[in-house]
PDB file of N, CA, C and O in Angstrom, chain B, residues numbered from 101:
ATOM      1  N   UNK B 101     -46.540 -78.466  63.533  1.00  0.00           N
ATOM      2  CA  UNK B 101     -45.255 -78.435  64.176  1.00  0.00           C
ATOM      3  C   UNK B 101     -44.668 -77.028  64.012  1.00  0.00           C
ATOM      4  O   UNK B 101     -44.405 -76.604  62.887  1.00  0.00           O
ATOM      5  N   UNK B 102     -44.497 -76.428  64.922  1.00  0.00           N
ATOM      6  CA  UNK B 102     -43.421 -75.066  64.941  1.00  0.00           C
ATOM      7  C   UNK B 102     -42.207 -75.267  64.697  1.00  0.00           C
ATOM      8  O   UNK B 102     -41.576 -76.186  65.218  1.00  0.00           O
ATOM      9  N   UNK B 103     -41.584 -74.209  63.648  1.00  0.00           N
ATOM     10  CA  UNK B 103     -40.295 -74.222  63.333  1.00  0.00           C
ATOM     11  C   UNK B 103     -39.467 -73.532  63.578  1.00  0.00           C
ATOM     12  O   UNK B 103     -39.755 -72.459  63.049  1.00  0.00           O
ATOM     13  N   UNK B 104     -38.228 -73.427  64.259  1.00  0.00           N
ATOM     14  CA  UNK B 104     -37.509 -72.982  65.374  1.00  0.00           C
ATOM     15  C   UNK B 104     -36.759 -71.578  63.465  1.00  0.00           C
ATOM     16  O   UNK B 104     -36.673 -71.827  62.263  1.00  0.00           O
ATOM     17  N   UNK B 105     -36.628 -71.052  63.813  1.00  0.00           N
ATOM     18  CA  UNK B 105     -36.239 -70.056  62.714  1.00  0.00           C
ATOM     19  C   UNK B 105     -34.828 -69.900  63.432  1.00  0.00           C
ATOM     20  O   UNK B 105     -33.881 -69.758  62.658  1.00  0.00           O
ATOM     21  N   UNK B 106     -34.529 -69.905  64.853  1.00  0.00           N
ATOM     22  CA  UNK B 106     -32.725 -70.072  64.929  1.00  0.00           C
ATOM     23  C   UNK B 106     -32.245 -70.976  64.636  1.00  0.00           C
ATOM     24  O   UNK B 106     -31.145 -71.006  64.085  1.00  0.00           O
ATOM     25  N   UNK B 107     -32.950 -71.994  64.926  1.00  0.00           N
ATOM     26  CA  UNK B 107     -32.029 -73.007  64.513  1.00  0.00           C
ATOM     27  C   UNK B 107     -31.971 -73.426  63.099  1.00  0.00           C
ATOM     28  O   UNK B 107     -30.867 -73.806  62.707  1.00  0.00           O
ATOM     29  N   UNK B 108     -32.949 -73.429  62.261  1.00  0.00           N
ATOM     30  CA  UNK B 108     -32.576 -73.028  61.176  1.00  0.00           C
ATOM     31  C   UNK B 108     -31.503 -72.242  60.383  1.00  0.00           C
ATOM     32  O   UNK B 108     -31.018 -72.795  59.396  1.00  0.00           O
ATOM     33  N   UNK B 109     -31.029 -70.819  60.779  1.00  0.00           N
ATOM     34  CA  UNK B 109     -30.272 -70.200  60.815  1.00  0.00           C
ATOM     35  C   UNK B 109     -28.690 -70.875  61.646  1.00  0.00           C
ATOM     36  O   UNK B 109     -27.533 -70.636  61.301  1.00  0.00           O
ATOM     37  N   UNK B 110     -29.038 -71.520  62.494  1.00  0.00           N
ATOM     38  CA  UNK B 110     -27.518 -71.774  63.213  1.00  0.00           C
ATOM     39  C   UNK B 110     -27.238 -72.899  62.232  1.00  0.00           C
ATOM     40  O   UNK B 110     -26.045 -73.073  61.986  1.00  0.00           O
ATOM     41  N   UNK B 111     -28.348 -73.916  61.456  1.00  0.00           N
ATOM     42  CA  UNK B 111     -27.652 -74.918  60.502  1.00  0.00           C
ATOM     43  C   UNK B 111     -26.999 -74.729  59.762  1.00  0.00           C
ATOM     44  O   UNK B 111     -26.024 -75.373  59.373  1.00  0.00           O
ATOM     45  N   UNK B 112     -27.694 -73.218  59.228  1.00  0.00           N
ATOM     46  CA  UNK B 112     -26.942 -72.624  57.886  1.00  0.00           C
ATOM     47  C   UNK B 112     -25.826 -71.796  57.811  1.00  0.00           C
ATOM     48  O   UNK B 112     -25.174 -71.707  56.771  1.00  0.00           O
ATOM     49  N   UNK B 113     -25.508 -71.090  58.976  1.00  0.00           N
ATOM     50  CA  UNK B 113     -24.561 -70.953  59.457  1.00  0.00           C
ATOM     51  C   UNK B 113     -23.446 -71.605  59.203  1.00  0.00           C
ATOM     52  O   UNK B 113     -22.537 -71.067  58.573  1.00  0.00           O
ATOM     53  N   UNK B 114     -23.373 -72.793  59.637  1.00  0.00           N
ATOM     54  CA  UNK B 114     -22.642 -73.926  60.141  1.00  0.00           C
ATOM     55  C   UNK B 114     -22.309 -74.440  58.629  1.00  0.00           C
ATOM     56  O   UNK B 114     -21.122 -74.496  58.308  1.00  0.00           O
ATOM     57  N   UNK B 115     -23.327 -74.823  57.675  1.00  0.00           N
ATOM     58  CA  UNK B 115     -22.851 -75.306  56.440  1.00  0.00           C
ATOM     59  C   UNK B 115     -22.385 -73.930  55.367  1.00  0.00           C
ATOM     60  O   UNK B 115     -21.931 -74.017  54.227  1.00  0.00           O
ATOM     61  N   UNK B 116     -22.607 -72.964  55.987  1.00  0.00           N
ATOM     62  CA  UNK B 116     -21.543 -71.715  55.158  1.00  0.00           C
ATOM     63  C   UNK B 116     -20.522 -72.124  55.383  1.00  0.00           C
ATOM     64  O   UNK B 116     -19.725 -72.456  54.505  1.00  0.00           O
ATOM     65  N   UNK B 117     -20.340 -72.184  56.430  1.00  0.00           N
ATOM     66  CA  UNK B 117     -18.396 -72.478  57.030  1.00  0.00           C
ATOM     67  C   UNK B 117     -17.935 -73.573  56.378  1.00  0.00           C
ATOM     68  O   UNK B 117     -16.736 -73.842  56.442  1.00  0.00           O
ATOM     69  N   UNK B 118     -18.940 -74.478  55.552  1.00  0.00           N
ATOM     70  CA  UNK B 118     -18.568 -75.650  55.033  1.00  0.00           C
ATOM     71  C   UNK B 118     -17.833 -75.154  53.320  1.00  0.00           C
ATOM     72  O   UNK B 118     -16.919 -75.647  52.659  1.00  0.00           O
ATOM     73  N   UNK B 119     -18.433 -74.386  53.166  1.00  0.00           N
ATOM     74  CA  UNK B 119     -18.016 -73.181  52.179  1.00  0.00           C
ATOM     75  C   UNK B 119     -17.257 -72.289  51.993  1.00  0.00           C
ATOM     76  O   UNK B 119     -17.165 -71.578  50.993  1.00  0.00           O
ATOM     77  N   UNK B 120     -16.470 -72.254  53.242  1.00  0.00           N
ATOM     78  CA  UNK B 120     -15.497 -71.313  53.587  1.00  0.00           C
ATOM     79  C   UNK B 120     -14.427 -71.293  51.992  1.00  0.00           C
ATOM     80  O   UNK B 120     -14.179 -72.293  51.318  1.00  0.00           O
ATOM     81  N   UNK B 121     -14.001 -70.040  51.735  1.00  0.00           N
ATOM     82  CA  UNK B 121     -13.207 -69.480  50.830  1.00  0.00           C
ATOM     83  C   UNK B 121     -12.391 -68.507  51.533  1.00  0.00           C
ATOM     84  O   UNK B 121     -12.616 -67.961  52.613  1.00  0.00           O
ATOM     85  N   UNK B 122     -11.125 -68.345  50.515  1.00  0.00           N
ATOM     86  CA  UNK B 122     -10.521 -66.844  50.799  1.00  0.00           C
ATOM     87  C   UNK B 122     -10.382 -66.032  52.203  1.00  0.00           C
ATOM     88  O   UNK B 122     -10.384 -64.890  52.662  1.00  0.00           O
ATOM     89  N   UNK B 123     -10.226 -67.782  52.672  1.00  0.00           N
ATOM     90  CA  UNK B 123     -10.934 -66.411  54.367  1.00  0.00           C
ATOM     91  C   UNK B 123     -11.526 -66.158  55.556  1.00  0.00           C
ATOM     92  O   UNK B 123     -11.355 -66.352  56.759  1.00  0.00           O
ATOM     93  N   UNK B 124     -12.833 -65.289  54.246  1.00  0.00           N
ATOM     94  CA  UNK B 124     -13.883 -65.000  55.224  1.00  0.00           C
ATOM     95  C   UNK B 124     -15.012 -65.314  54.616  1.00  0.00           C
ATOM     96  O   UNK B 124     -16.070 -65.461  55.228  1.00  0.00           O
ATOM     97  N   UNK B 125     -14.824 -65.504  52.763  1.00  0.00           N
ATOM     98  CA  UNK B 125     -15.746 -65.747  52.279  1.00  0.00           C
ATOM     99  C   UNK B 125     -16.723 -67.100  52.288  1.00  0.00           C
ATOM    100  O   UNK B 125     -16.118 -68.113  52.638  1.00  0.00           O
ATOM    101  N   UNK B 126     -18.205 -67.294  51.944  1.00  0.00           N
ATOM    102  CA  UNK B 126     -18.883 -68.499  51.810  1.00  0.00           C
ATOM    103  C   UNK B 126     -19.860 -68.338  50.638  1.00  0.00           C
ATOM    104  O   UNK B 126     -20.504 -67.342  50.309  1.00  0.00           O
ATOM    105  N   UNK B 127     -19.814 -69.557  50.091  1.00  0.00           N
ATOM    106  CA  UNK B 127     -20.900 -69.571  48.911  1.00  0.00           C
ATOM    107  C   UNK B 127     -22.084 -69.370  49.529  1.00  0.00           C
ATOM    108  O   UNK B 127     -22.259 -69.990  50.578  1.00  0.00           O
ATOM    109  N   UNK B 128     -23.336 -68.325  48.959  1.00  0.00           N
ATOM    110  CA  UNK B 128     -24.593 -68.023  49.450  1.00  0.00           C
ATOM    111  C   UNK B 128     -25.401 -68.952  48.579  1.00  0.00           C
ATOM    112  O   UNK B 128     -25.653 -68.634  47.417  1.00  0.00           O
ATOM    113  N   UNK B 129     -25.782 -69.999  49.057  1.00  0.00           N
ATOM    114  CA  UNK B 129     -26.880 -71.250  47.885  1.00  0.00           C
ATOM    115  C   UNK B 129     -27.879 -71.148  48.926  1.00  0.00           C
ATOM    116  O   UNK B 129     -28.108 -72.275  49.365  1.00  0.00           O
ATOM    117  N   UNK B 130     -28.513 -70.327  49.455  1.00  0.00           N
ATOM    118  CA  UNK B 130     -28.879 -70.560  50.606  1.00  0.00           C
ATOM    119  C   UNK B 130     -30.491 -69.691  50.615  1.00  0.00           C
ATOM    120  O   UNK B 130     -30.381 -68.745  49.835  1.00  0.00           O
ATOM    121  N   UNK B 131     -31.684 -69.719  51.142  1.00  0.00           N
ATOM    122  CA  UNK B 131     -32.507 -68.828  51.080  1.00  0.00           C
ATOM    123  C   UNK B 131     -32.404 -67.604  51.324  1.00  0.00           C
ATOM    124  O   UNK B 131     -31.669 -67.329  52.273  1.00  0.00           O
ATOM    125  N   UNK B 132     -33.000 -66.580  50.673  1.00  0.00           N
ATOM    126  CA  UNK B 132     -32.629 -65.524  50.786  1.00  0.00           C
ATOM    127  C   UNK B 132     -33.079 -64.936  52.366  1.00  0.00           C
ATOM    128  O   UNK B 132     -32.384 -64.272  53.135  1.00  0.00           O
ATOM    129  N   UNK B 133     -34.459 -65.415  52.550  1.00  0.00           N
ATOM    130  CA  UNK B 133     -34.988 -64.919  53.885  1.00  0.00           C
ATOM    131  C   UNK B 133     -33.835 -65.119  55.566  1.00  0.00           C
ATOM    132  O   UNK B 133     -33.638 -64.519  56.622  1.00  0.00           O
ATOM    133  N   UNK B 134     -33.207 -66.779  54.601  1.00  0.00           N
ATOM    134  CA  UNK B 134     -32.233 -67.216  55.914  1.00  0.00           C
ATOM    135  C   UNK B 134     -30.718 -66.267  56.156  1.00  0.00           C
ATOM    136  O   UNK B 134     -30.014 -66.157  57.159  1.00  0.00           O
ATOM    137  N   UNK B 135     -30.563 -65.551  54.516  1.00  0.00           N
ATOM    138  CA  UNK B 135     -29.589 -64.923  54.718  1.00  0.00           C
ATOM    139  C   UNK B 135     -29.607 -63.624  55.487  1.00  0.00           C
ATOM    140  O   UNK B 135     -28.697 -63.080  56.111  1.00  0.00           O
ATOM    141  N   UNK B 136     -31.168 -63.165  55.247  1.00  0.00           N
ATOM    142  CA  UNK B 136     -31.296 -62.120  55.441  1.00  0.00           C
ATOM    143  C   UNK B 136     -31.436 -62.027  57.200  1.00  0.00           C
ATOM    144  O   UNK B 136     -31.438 -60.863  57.600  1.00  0.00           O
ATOM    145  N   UNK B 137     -31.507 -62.671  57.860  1.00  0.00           N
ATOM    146  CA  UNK B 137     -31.963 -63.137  58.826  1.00  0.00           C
ATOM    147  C   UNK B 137     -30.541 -62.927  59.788  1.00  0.00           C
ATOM    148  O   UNK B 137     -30.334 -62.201  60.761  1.00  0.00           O
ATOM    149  N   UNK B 138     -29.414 -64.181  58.847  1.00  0.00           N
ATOM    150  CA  UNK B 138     -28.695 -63.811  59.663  1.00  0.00           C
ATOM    151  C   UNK B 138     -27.717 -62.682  59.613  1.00  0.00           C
ATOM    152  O   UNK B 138     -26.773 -62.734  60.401  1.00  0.00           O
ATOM    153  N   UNK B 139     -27.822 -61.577  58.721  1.00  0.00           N
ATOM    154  CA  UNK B 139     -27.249 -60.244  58.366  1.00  0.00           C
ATOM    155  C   UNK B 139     -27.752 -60.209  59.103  1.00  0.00           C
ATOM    156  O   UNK B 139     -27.302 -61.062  59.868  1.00  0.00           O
ATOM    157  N   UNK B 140     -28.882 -59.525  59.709  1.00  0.00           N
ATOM    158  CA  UNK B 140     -29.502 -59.024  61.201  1.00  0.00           C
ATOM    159  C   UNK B 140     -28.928 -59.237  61.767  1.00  0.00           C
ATOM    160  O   UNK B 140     -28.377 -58.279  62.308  1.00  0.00           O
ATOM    161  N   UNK B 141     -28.454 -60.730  62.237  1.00  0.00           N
ATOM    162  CA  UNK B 141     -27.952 -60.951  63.709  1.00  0.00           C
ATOM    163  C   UNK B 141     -26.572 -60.396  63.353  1.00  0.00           C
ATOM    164  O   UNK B 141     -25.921 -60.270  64.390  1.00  0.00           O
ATOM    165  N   UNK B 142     -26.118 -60.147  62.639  1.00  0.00           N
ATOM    166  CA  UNK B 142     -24.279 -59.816  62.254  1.00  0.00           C
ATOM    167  C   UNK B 142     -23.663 -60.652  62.117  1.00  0.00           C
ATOM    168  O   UNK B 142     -22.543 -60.555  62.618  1.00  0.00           O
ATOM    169  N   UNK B 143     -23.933 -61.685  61.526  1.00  0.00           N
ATOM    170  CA  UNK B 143     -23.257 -62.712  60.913  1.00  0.00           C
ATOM    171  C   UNK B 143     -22.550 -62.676  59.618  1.00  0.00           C
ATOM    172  O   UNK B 143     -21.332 -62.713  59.447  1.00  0.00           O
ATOM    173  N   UNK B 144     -23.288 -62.615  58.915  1.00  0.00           N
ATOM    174  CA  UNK B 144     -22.714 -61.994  57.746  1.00  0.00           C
ATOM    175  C   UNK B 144     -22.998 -60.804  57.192  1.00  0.00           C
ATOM    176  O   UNK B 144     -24.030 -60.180  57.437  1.00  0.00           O
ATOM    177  N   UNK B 145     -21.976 -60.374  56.309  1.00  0.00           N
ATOM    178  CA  UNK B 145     -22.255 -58.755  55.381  1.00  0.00           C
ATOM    179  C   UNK B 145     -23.730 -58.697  54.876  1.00  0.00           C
ATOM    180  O   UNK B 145     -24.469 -59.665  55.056  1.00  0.00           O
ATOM    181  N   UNK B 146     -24.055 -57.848  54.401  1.00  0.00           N
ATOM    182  CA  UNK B 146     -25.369 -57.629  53.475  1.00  0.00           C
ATOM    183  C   UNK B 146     -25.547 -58.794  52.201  1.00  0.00           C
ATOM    184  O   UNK B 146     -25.046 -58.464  51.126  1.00  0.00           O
ATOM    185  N   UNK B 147     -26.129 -59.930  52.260  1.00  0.00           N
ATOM    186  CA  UNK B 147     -25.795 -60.394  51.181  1.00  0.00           C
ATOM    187  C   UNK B 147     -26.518 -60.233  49.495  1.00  0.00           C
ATOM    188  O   UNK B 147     -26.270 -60.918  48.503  1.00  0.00           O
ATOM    189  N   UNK B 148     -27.204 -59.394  49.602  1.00  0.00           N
ATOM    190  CA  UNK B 148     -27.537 -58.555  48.697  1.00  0.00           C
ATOM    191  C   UNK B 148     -26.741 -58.255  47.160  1.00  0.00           C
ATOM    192  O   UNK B 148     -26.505 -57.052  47.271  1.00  0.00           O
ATOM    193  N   UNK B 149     -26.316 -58.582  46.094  1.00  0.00           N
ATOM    194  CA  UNK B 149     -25.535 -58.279  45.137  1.00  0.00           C
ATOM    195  C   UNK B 149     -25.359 -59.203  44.316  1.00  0.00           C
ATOM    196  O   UNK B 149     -25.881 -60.295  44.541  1.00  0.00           O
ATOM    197  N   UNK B 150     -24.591 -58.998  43.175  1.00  0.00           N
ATOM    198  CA  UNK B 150     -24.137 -60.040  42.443  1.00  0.00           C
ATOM    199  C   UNK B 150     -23.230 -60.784  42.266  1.00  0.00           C
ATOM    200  O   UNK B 150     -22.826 -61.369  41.261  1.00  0.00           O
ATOM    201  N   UNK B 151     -22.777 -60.745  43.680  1.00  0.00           N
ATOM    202  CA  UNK B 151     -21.299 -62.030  43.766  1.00  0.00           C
ATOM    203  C   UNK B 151     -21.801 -62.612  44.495  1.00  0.00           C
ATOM    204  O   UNK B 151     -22.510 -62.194  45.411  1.00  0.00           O
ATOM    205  N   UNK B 152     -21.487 -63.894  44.187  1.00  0.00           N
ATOM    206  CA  UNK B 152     -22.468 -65.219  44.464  1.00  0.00           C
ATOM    207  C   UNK B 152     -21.547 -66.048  45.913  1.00  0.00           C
ATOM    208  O   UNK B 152     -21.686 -67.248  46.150  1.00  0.00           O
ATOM    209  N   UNK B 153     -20.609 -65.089  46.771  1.00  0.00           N
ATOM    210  CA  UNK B 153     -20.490 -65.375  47.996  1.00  0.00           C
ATOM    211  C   UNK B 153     -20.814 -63.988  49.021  1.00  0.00           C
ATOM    212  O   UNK B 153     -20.804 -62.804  48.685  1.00  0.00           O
ATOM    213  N   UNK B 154     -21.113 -64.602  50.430  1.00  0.00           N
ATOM    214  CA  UNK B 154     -20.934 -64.229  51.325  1.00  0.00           C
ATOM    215  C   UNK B 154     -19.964 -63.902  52.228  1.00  0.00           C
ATOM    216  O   UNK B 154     -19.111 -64.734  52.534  1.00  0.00           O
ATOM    217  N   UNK B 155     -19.980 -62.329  52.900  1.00  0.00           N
ATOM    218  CA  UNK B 155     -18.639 -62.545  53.876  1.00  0.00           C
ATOM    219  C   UNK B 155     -18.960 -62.342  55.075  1.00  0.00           C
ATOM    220  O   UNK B 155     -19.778 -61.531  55.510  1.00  0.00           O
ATOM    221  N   UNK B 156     -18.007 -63.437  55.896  1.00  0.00           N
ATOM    222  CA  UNK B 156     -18.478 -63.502  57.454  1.00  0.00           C
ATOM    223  C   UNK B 156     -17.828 -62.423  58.133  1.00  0.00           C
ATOM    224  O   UNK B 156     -16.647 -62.100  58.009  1.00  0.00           O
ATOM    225  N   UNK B 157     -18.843 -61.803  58.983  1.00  0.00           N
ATOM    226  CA  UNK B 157     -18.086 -60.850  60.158  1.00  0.00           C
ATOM    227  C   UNK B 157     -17.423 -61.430  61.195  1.00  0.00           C
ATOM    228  O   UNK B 157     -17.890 -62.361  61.851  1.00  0.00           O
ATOM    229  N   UNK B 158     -16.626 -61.053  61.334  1.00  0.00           N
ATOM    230  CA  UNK B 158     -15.317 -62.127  62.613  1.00  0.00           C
ATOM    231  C   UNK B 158     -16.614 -62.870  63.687  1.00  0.00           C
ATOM    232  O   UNK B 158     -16.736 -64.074  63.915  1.00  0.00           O
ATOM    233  N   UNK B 159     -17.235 -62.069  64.071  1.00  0.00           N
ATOM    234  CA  UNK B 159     -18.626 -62.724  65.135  1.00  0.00           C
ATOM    235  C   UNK B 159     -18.776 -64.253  64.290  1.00  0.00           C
ATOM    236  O   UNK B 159     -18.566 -65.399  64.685  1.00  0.00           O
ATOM    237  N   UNK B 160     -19.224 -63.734  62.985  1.00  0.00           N
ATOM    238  CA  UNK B 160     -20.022 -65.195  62.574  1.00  0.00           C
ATOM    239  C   UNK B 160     -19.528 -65.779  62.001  1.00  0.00           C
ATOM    240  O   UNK B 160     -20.234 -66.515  61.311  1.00  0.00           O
ATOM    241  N   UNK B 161     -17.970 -65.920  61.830  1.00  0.00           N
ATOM    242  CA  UNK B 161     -17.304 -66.562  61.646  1.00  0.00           C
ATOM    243  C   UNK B 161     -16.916 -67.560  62.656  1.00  0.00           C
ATOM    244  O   UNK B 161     -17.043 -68.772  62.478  1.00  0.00           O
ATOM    245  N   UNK B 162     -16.392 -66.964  63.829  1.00  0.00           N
ATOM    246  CA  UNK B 162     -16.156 -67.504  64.737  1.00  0.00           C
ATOM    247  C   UNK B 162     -16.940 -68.740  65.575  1.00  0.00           C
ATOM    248  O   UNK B 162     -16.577 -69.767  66.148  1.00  0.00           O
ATOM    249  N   UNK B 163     -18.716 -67.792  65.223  1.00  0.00           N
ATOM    250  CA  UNK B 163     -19.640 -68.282  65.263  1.00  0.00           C
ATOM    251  C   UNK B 163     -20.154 -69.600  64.281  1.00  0.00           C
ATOM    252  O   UNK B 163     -20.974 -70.497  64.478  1.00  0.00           O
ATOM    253  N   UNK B 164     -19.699 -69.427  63.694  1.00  0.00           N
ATOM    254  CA  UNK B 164     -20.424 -70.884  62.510  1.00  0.00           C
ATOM    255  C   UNK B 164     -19.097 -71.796  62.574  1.00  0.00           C
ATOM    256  O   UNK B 164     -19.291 -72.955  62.205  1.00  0.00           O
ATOM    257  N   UNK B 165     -17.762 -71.479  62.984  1.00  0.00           N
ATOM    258  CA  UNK B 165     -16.958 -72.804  63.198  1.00  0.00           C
ATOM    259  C   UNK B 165     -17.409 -73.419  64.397  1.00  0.00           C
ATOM    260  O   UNK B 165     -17.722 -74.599  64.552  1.00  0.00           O
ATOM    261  N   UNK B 166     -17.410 -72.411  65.304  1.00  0.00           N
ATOM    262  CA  UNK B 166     -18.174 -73.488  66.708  1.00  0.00           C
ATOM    263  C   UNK B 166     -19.789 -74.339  66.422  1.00  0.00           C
ATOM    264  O   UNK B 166     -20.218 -75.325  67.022  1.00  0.00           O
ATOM    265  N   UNK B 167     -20.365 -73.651  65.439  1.00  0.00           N
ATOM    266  CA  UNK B 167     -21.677 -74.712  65.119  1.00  0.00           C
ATOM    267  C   UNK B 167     -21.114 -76.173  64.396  1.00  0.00           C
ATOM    268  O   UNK B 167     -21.312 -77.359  64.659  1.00  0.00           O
ATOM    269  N   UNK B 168     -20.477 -75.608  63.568  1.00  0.00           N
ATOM    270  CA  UNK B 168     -19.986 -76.788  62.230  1.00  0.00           C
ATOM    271  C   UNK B 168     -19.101 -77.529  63.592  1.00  0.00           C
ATOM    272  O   UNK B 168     -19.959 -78.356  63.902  1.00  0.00           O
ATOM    273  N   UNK B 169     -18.443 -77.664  64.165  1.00  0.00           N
ATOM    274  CA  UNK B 169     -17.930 -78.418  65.163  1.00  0.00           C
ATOM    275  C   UNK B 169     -19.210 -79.156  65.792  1.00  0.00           C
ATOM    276  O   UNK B 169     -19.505 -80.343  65.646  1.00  0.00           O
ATOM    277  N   UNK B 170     -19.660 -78.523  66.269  1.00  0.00           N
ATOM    278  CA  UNK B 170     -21.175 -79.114  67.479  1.00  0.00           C
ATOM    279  C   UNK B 170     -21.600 -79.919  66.802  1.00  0.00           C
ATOM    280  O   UNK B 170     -21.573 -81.108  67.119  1.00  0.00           O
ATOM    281  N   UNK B 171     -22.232 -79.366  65.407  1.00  0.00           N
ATOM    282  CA  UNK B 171     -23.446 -80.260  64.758  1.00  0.00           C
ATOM    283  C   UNK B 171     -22.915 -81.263  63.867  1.00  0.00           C
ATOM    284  O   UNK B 171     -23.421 -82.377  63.728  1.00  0.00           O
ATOM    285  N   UNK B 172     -21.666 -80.764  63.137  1.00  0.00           N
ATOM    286  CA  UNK B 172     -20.816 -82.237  62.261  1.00  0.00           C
ATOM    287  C   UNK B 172     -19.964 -83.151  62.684  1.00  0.00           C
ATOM    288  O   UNK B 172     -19.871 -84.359  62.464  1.00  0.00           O
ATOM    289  N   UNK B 173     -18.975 -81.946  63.720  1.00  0.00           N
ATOM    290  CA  UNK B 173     -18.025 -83.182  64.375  1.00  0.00           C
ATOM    291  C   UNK B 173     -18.095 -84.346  65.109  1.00  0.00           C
ATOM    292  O   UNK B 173     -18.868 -84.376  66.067  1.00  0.00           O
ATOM    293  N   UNK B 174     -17.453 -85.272  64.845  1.00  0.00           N
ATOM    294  CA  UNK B 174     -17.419 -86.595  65.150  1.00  0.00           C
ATOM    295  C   UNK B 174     -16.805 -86.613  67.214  1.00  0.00           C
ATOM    296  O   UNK B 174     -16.673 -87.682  67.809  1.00  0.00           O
TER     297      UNK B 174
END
């Protein structure tokens, strides 16, 4: 079975926002490859370091409330 690597990424996306802090911030519990993945696309900052959240760029912010809507909301 092939595994869609966006959509993967748009899940995780979506459950950052479930994480939402402070903001802009999200807890990174997340694979590193998936984070890294979506820094590429400009989703989030570099998540690289030793603070154990992520911060969304207005794009993927904006971007992961419209997923977390699609894929959780009722």
């Amino acid at each position: 079975m092939a595994i869609s690597k966006d959509k993967i990424d748009d899940a995780a996306l979506a459950l950052l926002y479930l994480t939402l802090h402070d903001g802009d911030r999200a807890w990174k519990g997340f694979d590193w490859d998936v984070l890294g993945r979506l820094h590429t696309k400009g989703m989030i900052d570099d998540p690289v370091g030793k603070v154990k959240s992520v911060v969304f760029t207005q794009e993927g912010l904006e971007h992961a409330k419209k997923l977390f809507k699609e894929l959780f909301g009722e």
